[in-house]
TORSERO-982637 format. One record per residue (C-alpha): residue number from 1; residue in one letter; x, y, z. Coordinates in nm, 2 decimals, padded with zeros to 4 digits. Example, Ala and Ser with C-alpha at 12.3 -4.5 7.8 and 13.67 -1.06 7.14 Angstrom:
% TORSERO-982637
+-----+-----+--------+--------+--------+
|   n | res |      x |      y |      z |
+-----+-----+--------+--------+--------+
|   1 |   A |  01.23 | -00.45 |  00.78 |
|   2 |   S |  01.37 | -00.11 |  00.71 |
+-----+-----+--------+--------+--------+
//
This chain:
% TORSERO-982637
+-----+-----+--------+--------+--------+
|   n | res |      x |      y |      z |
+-----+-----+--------+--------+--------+
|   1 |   X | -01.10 | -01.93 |  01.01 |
|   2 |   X | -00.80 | -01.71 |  01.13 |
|   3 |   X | -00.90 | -01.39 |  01.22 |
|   4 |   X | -00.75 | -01.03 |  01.00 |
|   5 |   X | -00.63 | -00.83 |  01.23 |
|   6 |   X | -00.38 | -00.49 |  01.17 |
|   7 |   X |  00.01 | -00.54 |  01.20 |
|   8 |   X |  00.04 | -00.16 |  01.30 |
|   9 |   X | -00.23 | -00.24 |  01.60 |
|  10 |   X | -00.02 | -00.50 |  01.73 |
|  11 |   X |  00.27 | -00.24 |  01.79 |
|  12 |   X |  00.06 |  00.00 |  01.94 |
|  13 |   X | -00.09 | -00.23 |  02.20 |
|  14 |   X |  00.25 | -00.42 |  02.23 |
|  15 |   X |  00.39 | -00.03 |  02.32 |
|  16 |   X |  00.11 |  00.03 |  02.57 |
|  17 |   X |  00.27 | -00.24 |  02.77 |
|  18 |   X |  00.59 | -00.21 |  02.74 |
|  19 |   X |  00.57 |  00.15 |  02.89 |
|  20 |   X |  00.43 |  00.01 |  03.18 |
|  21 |   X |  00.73 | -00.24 |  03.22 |
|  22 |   X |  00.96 |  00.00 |  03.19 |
|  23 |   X |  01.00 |  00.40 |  03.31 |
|  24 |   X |  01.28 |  00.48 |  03.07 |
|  25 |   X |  01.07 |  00.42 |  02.69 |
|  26 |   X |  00.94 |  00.71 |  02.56 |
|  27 |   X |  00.78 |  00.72 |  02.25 |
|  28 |   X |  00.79 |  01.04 |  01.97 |
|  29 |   X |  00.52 |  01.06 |  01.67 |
|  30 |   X |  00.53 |  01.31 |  01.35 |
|  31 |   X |  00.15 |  01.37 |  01.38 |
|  32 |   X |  00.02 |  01.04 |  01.30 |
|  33 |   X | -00.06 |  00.93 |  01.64 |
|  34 |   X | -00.38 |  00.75 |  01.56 |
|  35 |   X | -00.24 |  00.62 |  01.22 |
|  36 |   X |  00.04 |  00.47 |  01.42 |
|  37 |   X | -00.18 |  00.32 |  01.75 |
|  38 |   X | -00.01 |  00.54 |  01.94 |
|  39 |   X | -00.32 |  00.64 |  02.13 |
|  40 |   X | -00.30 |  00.41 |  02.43 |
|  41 |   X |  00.06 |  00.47 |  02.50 |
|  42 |   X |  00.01 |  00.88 |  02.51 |
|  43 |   X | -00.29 |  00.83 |  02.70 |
|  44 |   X | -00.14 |  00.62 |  02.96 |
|  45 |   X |  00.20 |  00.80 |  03.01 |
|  46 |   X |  00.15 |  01.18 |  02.88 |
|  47 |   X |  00.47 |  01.25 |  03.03 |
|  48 |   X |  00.60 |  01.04 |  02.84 |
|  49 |   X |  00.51 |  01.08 |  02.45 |
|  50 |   X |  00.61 |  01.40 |  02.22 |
|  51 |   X |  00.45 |  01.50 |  01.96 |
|  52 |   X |  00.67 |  01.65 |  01.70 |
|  53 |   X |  00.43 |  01.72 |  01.43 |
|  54 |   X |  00.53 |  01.70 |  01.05 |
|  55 |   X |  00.90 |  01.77 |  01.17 |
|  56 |   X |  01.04 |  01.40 |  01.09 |
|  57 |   X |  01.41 |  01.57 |  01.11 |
|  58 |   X |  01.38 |  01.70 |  01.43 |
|  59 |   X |  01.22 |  01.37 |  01.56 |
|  60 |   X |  01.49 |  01.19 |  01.50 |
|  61 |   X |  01.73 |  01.43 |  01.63 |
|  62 |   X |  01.53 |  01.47 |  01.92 |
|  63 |   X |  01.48 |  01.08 |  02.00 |
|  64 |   X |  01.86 |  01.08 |  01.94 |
|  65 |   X |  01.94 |  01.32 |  02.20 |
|  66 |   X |  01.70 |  01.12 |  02.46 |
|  67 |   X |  01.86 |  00.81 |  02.39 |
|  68 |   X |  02.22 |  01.02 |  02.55 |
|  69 |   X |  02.00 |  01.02 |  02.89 |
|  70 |   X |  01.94 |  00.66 |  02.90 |
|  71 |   X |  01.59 |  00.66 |  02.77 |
|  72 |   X |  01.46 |  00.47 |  02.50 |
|  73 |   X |  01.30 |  00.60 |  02.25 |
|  74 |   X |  01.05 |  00.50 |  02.00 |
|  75 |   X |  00.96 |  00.67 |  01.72 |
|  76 |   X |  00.67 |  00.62 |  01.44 |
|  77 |   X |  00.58 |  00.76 |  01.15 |
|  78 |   X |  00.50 |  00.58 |  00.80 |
|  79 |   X |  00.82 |  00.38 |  00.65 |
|  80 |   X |  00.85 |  00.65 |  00.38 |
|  81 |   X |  00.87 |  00.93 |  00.63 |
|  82 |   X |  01.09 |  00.71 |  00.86 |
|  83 |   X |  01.35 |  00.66 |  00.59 |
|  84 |   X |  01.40 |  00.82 |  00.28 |
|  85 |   X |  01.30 |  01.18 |  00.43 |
|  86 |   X |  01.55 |  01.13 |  00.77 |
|  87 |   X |  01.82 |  00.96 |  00.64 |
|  88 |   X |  02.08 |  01.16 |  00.70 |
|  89 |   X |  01.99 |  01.20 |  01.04 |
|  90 |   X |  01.95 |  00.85 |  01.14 |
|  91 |   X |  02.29 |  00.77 |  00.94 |
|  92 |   X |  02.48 |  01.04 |  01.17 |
|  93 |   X |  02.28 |  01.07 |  01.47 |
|  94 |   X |  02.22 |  00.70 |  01.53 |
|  95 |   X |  02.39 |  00.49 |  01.29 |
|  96 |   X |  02.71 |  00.61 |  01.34 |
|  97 |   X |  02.72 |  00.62 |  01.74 |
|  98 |   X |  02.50 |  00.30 |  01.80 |
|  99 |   X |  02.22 |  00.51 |  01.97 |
| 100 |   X |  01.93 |  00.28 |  02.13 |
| 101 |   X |  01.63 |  00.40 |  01.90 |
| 102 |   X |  01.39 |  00.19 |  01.77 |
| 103 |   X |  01.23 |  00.36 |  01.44 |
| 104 |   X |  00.94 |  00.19 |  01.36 |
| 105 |   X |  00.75 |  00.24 |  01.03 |
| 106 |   X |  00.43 |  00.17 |  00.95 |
| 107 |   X |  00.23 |  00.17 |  00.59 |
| 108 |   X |  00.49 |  00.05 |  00.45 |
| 109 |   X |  00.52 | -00.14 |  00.08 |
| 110 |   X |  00.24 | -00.14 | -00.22 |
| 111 |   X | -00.04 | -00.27 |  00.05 |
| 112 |   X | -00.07 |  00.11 |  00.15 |
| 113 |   X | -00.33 |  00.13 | -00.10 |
| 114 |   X | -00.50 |  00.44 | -00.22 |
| 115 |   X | -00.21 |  00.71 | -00.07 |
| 116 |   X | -00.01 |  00.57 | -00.38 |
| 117 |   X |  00.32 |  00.61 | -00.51 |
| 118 |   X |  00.51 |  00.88 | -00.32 |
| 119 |   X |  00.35 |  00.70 |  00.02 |
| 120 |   X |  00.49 |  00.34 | -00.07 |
| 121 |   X |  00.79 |  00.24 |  00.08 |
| 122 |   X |  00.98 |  00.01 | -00.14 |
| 123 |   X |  01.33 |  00.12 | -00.05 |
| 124 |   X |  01.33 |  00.12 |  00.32 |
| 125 |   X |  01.48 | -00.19 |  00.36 |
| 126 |   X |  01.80 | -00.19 |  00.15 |
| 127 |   X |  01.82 |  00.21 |  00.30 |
| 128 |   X |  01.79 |  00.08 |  00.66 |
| 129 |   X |  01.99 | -00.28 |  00.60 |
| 130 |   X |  02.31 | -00.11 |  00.45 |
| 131 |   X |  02.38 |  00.09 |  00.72 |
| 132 |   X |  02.61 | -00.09 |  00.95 |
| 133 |   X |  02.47 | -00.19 |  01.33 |
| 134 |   X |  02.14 | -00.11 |  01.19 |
| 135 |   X |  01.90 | -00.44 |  01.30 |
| 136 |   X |  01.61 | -00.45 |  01.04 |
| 137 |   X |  01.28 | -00.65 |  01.14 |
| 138 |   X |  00.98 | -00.71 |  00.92 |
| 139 |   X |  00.65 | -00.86 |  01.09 |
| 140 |   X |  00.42 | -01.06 |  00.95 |
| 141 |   X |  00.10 | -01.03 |  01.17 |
| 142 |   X | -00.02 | -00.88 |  01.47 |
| 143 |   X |  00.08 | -01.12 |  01.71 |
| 144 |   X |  00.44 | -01.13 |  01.53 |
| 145 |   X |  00.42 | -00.70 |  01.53 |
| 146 |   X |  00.33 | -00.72 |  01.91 |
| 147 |   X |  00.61 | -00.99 |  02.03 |
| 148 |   X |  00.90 | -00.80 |  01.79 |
| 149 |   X |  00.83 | -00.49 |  01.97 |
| 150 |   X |  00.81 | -00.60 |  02.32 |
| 151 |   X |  01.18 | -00.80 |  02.23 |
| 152 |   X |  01.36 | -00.43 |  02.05 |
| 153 |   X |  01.26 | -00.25 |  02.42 |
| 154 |   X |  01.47 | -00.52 |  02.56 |
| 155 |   X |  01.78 | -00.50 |  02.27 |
| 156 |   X |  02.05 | -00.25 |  02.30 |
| 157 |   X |  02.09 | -00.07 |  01.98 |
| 158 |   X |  01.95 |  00.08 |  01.62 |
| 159 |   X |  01.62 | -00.09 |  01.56 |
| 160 |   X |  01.44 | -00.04 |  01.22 |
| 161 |   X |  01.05 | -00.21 |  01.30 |
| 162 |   X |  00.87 | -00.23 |  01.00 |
| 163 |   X |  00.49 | -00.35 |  00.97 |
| 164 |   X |  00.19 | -00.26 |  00.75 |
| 165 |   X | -00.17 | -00.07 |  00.76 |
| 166 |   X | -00.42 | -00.31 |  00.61 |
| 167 |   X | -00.61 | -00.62 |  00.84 |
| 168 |   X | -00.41 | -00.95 |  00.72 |
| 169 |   X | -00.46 | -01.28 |  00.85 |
| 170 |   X | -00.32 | -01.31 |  01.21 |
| 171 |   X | -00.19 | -01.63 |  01.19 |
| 172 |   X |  00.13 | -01.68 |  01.47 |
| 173 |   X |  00.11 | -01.78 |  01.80 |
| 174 |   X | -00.02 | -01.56 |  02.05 |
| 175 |   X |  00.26 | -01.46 |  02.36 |
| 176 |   X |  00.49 | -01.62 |  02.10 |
| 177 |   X |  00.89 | -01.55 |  02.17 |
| 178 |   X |  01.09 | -01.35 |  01.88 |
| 179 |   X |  01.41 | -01.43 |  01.86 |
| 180 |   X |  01.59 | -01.15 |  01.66 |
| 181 |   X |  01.80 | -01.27 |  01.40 |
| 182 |   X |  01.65 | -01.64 |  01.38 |
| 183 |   X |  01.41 | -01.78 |  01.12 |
| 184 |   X |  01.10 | -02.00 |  01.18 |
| 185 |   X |  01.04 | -02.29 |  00.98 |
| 186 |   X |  00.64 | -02.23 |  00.93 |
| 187 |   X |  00.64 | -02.58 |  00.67 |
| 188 |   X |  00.86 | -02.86 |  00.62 |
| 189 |   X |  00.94 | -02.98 |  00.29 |
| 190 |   X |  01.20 | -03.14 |  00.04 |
| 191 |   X |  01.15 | -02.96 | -00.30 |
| 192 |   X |  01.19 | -02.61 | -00.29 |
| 193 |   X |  01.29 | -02.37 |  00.03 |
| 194 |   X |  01.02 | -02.04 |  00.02 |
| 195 |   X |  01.21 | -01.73 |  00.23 |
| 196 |   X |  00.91 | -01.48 |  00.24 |
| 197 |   X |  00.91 | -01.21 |  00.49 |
| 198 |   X |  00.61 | -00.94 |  00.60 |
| 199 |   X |  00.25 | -00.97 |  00.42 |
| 200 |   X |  00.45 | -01.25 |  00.16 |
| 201 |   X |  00.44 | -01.48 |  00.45 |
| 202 |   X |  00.09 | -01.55 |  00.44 |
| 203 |   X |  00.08 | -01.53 |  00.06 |
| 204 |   X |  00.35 | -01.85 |  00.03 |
| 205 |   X |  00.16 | -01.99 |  00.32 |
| 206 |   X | -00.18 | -02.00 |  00.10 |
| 207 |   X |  00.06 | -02.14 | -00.19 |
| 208 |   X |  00.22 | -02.40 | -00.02 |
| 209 |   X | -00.15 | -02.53 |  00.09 |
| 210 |   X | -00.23 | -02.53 | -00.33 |
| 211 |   X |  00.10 | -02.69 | -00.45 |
| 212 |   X |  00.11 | -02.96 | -00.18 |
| 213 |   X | -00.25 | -03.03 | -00.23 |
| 214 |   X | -00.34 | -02.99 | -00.63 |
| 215 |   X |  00.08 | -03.05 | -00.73 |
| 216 |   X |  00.21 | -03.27 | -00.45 |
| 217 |   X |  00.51 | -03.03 | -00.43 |
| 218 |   X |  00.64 | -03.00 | -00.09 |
| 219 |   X |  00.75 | -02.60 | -00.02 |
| 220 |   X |  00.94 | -02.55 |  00.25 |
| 221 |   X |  00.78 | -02.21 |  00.41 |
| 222 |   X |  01.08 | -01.97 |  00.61 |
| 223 |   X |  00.97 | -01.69 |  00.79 |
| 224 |   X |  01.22 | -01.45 |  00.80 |
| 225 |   X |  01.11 | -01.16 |  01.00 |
| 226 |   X |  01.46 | -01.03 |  01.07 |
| 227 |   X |  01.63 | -00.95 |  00.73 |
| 228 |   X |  01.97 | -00.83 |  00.92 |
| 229 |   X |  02.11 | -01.01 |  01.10 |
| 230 |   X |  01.99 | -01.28 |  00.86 |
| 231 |   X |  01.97 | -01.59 |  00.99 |
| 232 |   X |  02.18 | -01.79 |  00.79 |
| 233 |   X |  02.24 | -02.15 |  00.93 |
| 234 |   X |  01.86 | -02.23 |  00.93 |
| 235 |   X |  01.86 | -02.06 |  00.55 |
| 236 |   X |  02.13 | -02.27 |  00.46 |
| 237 |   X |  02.01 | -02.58 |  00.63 |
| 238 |   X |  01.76 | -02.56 |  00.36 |
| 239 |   X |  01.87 | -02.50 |  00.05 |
| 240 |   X |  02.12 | -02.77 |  00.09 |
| 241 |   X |  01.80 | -03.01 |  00.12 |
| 242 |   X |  01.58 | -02.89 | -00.14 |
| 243 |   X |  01.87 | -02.75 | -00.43 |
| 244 |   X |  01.68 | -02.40 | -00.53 |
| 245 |   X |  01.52 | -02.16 | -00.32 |
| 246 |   X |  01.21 | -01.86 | -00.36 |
| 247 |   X |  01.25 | -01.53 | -00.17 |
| 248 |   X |  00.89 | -01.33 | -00.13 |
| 249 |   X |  00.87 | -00.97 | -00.04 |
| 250 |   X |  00.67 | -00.70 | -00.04 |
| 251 |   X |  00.98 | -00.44 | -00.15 |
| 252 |   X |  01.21 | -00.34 | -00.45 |
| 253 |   X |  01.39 | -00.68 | -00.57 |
| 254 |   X |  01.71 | -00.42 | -00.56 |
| 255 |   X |  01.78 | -00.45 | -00.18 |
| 256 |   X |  01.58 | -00.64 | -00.01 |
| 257 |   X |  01.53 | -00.98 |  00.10 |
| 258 |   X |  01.63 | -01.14 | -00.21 |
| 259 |   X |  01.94 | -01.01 | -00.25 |
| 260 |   X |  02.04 | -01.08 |  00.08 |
| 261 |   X |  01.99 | -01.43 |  00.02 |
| 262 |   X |  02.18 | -01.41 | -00.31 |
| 263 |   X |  02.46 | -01.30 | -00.14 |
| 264 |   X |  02.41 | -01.61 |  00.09 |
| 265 |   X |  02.41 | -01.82 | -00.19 |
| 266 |   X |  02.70 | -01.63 | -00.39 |
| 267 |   X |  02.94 | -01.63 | -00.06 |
| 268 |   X |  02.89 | -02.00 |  00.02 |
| 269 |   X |  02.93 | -02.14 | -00.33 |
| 270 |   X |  02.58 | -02.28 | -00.33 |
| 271 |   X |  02.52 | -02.38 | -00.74 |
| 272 |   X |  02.14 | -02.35 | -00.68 |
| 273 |   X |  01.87 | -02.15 | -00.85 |
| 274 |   X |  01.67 | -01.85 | -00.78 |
| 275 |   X |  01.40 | -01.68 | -00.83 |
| 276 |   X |  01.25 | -01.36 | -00.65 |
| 277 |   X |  00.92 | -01.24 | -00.58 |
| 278 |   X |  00.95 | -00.89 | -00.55 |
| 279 |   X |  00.87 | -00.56 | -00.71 |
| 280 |   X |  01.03 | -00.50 | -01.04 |
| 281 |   X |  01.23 | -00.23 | -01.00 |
| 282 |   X |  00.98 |  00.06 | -01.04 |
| 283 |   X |  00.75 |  00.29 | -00.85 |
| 284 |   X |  00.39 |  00.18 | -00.69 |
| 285 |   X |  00.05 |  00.36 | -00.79 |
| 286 |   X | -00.24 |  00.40 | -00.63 |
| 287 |   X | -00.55 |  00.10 | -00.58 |
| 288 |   X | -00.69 | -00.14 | -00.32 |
| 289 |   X | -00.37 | -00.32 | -00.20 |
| 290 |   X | -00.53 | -00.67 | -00.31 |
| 291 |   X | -00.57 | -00.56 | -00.65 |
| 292 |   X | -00.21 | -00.39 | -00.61 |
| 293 |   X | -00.03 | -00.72 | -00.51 |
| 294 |   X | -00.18 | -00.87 | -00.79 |
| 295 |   X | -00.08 | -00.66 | -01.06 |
| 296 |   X |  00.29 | -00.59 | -00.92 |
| 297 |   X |  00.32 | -01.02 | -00.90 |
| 298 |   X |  00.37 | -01.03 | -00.50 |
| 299 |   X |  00.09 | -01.28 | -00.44 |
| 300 |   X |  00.01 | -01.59 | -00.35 |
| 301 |   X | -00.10 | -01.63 | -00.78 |
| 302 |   X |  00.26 | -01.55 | -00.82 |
| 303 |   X |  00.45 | -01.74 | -00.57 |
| 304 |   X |  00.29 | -02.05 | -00.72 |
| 305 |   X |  00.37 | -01.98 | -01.11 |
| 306 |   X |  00.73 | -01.88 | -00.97 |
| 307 |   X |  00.79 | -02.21 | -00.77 |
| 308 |   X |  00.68 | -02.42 | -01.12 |
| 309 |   X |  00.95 | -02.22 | -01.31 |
| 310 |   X |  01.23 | -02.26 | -01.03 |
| 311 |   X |  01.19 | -02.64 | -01.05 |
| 312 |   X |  01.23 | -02.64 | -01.40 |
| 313 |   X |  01.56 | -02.46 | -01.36 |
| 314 |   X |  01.66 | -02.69 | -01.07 |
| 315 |   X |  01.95 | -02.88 | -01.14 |
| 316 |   X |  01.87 | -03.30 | -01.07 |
+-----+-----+--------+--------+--------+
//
């Protein structure tokens, strides 16, 4: 049995280490320091770690201006806070001059739970992804969460980390290397390509497991934790093996994954279907994310009713 483990705890012990590797990260928070797992890093290098308080403005201004002095900064709030309420700022303070800050959101998407609908993020992702040298991860796991940030420390340039707040199945390899911008093929298979990205890789996991075993449909399973720069060789690779493809999220269908891949799809003249899992264009509310993911279709339930109806519509 794989052990649950929280996505947001992997960055916070991945950040731990990385300030011991290296002087120049510091690290800013907007008052959510334990939320975040920001609690070994601030104990280990005080110097090191500002607190900024419910100023999200300022701490993007602020990590900004440290990034001028050759630092590298890391900031973390929840993805709402990270986005939507500093946009401007990170569009002209970091955006536009290619600053080296990693903004990395946690809590994000419907699996927030209880906080509800002005606390899920379902727009962070097409925000982040549209603005140009912006690289956009999402993480699956803990041991994915840890391994992404350890490899942004090391990238030059606009980083936006993404990763969630409830205990889901930790499932990748441990000291694992992330390659930003390339896809992992989790399963092989030769009747439908699954693209699922964040908590919807576990879900097409579980649903690759049923089809194969009750349907004998063969799912191939594509993690792709780095929505830009897509990977699209390996994407393509696929689609031109199994004719019709699924994209899984855990985000507004306007934006996200799933059009990134229609775009694929659209620019390469691939005559294949598609279907999305994805949130239908509307605003969360509040419940126990399990329950949430049900009702809003982005589960594993879903994936499997959505891969019947794709190979309907693919063409023989």
């Amino acid at each position: 049995m794989k052990e649950l483990k929280e996505t947001r705890a992997g960055f916070g012990d991945a950040l731990a280490f990385i300030g011991k590797q290296n002087s120049k990260i510091v690290v800013l928070c907007a008052d959510l320091t334990k939320s975040m797992y920001m609690d070994k890093f601030r104990k280990k290098f005080p110097d090191r770690f500002f607190q900024i308080g419910i100023a999200e403005a300022n701490m993007i201004g602020i990590a900004a201006g440290l990034s001028i002095g050759e630092y590298i900064p890391f900031t973390g709030t929840f993805a709402n806070f990270s986005t939507s309420r500093v946009y401007d700022q990170i569009r002209q303070s970091i955006a536009y001059s290619y600053k080296n800050v990693k903004i990395c959101a946690s809590h994000s998407g419907l699996t927030i739970g209880e906080d509800g609908a002005t606390h899920q993020s379902l727009e962070d992702i097409g925000l982040m992804k549209m603005l140009p040298g912006m690289t956009v991860i999402n993480t699956c796991d803990y041991n994915q969460t840890y391994a992404a940030t350890i490899a942004i420390s090391k990238f030059f340039g606009p980083v936006y980390l993404r990763f969630g707040r409830p205990s889901v199945t930790n499932f990748t390899e441990k000291n694992q290397d992330f390659n930003i911008g390339k896809a992992i093929i989790l399963k092989k298979g030769k009747d439908v390509t699954i693209v699922s990205t964040g908590h919807l890789v576990w879900e097409s996991l579980k649903a690759y497991k049923f089809l194969y075993e009750k349907e004998g449909i063969e799912c191939e399973i594509i993690n792709v934790h780095t929505i830009k720069p897509i990977d699209e060789k390996t994407i393509l690779k696929s689609i031109y093996k199994t004719k019709c493809i699924l994209t899984a999220e855990e985000h507004n269908y306007l934006g996200g994954l799933g059009e990134s891949i229609a775009r694929i799809i659209t620019t390469k003249q691939c005559n294949i279907p598609q279907e999305l899992i994805a949130v239908n264009d509307t605003f969360g509310e509040s419940g126990k994310p399990i329950e949430l993911m049900k009702k809003y279709k982005i589960d594993c339930e879903s994936i499997i009713d959505k891969v019947k109806i794709l190979l309907k519509r693919k063409i023989k």
